[in-house]
Residue, then its C-alpha position, 0 to 999 in steps of 0.5 A: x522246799x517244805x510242802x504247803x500247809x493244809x487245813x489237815x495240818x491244823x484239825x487236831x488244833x482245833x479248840x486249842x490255846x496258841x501263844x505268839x512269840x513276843x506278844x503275850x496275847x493267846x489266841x484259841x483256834x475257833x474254826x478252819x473255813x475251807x474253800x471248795x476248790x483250789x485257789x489256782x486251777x491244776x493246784x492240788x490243795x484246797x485254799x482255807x483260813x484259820x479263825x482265831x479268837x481271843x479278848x477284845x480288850x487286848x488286841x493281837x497287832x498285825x503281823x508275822x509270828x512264830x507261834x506255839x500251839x498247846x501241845x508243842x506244835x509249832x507255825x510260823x503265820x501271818x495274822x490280821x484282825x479282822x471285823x467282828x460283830x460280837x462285843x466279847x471277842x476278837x477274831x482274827x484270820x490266818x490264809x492260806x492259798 
């Protein structure tokens, strides 16, 4: 068994342009929000969500995807749109806890 992803794992992503296999949509990585405790006591990680955000006339469909950051690092992530406010763009939300 692979080790959990850390929000560590995707700092030096952050700003960066991320392609999903099949879809042509590119999302950059806008921000890593991380929780101040683990989601399960005794559990040694910290939970956090990935915010994407990408055009908002061209909408990401929800699901699982292989996906390519720029600069060849690669993930497989679940991926939802979520609510948002600004007309120009779309966020989306990758969680892990």
């Amino acid at each position: 068994m692979s080790t959990p992803l850390t929000h560590e794992d995707f700092e030096p992503h952050v700003d960066r342009l991320f392609r999903f296999d099949g879809q042509p949509q590119v999302l950059r990585l806008a921000r890593i929000d991380v929780m101040d405790h683990p989601p399960v006591p005794g559990l040694d990680y910290k939970a956090f969500s990935l915010i994407f955000t990408g055009p908002r006339s061209d909408l990401l469909p929800e699901g699982f995807y292989a996906v390519e950051a720029e600069g060849g690092a690669r993930f497989d992530l679940y991926i939802l749109p979520i609510h948002t406010p600004a007309p120009d763009r779309q966020e989306y939300q990758v969680v892990f806890n």
